[in-house]
C-alpha positions in Angstrom: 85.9 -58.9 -24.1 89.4 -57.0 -25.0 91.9 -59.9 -25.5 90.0 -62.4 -22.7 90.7 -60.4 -20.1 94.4 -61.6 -20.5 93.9 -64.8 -18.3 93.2 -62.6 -15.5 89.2 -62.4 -14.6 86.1 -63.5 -16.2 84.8 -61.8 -19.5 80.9 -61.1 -19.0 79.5 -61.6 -22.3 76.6 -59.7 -21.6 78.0 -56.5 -20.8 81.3 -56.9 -22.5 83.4 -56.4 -19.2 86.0 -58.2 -17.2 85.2 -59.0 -13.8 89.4 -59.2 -12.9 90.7 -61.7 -9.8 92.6 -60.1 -7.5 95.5 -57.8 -7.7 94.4 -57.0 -11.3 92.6 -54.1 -12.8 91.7 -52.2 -15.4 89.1 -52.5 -18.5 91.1 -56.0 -19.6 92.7 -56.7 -16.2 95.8 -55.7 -17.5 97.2 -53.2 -14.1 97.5 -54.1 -10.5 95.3 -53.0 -8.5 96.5 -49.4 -7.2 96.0 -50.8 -3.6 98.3 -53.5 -4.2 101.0 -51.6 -6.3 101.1 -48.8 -3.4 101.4 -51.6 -0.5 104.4 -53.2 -2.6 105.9 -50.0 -2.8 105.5 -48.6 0.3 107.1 -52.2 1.6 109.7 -51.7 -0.3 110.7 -48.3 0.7 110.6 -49.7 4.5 112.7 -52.1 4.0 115.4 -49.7 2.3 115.1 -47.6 5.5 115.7 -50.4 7.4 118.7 -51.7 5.6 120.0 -48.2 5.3 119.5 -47.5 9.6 121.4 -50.6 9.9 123.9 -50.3 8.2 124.2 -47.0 9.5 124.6 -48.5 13.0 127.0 -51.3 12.0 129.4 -48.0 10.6 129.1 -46.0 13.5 129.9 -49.2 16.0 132.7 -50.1 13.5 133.7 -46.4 13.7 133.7 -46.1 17.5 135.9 -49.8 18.0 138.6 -48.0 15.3 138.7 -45.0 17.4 139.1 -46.7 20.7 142.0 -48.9 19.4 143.5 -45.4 17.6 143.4 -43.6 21.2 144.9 -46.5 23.0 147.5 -47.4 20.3 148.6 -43.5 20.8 148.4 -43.6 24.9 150.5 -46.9 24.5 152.8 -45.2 22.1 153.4 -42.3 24.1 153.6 -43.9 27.4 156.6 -45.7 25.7 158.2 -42.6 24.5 157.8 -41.0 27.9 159.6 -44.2 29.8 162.0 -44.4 27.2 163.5 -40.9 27.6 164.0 -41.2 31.5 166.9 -42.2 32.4 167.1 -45.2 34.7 169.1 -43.3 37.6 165.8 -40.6 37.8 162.8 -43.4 38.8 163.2 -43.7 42.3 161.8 -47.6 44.0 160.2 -47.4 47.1 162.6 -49.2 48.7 165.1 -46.0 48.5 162.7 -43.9 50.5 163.2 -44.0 54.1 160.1 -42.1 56.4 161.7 -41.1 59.7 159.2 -38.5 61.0 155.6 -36.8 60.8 156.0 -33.0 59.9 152.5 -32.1 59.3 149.3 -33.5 57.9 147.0 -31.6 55.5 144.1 -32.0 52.8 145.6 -34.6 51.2 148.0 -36.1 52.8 151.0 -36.3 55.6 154.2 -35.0 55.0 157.3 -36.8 56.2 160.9 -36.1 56.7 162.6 -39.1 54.8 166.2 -40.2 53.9 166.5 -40.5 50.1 169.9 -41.9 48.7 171.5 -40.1 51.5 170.0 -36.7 51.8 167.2 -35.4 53.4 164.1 -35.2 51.8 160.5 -34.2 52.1 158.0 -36.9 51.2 154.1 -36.4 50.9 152.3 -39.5 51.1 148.5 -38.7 49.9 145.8 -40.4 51.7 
């Protein structure tokens, strides 16, 4: 028998052949056995997809946080850029407005007459 069969199977004396154990093959059981080489293989290649898919997914949740806290940083930052640039004597407090009477009611909402810093004002209050 070629070499012993490396250590790998039985050498039949009468025939001149190795009888290989399992996963070997070959005429000195010196290859895996295709089945076995194609099931590592094709194990290996899941498991690459399945690393890559996940990782993909940990980006894309990554991605859609950053995005979320970029789109609120900006509302935040222009909400304070808004207030900022309005002068204190233009915001009008509730407790300015004065309703006195019903002029009409519509869709949306009534309209009052109302006293406003001393003039006379229209005030719609939606519903």
């Amino acid at each position: 028998c070629p070499n012993q069969c490396h250590k790998r199977g039985k050498c039949d004396v009468m025939t001149g052949k190795c009888e290989c154990h399992r996963p070997w093959s070959g005429k000195d059981c010196g290859h895996w056995a295709t089945i076995y080489l194609l099931a590592v293989l094709l194990s290996s290649f899941a498991l690459l997809i399945m690393i890559f898919f996940a990782g993909v997914g940990i980006w894309r949740r990554r991605a859609r946080t950053n995005f979320v806290l970029l789109k609120e940083k900006m509302m935040e930052d222009m909400r304070a850029k808004f207030e900022s640039e309005i002068p204190a004597s233009a915001l009008i407090r509730p407790d300015e407005i004065v309703l006195m009477e019903l002029l009409g009611t519509g869709a949306y909402g009534h309209v009052y007459k109302a006293k406003f810093r001393g003039l006379s004002v229209a005030v719609k209050k939606l519903h």
